[in-house]
C-alpha positions in Angstrom: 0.0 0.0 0.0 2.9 2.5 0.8 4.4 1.4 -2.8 1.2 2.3 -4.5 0.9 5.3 -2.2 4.3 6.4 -3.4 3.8 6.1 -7.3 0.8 9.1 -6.5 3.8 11.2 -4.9 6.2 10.7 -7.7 3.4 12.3 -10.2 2.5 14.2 -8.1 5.3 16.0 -6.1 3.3 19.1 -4.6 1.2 16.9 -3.0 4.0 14.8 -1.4 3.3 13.1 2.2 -0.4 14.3 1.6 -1.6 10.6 2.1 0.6 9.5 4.4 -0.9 12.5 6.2 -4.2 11.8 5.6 -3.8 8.2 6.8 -2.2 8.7 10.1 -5.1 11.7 11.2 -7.8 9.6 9.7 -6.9 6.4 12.3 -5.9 8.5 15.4 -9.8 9.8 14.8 -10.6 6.6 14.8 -8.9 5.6 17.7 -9.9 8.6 19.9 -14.0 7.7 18.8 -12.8 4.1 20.1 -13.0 2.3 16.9 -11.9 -1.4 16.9 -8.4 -1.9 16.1 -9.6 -3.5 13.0 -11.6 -0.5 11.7 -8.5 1.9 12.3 -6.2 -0.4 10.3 -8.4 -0.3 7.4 -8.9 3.6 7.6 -5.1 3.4 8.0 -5.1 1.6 4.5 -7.5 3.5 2.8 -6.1 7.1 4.1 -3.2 5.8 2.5 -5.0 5.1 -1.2 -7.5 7.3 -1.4 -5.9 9.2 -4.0 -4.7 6.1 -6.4 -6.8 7.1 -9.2 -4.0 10.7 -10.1 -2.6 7.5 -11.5 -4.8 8.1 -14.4 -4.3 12.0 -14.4 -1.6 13.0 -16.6 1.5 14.3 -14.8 1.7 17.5 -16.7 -1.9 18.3 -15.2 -0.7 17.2 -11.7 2.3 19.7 -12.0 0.7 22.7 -13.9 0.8 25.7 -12.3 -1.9 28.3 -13.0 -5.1 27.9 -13.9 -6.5 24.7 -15.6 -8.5 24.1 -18.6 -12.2 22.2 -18.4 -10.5 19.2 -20.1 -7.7 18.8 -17.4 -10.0 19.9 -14.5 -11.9 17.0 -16.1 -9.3 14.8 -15.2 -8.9 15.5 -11.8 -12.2 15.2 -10.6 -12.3 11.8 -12.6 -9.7 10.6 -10.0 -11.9 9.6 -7.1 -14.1 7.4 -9.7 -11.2 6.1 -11.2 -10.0 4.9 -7.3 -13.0 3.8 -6.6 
């Protein structure tokens, strides 16, 4: 999961640590609600892939600055689906 985790980084540098971050607030959440260990491993887990689908987002969309066109903002709110 942290391979997978880290291919998103590598297209996506200006986002780098974001799901590593994600995953460790998501289960400390879950462990201060008192979720069962098993719960909080699997947020762990998905914190740490719930952005796989950039993987179908071109990189030079991922690393444009400025403002983006309809066709590439397309593309990155096609990423969750794409995860999914």
């Amino acid at each position: 999961m942290i391979a997978l985790s880290r291919i998103v980084e590598t297209r996506d540098p200006y986002t780098a640590g974001h799901q590593l971050r994600v995953s460790q607030l998501a289960a400390a959440i879950g462990e201060e609600i008192d979720l069962p260990k098993e719960k909080v491993d699997g947020i762990r887990v998905i914190g740490l892939l719930h952005d796989i689908g950039k993987i179908i987002v071109p990189p030079e969309i991922l690393c444009k600055p400025g403002k983006l066109t309809a066709y590439e903002l397309y593309f990155i709110r096609e990423h969750s689906r794409a995860g999914f």
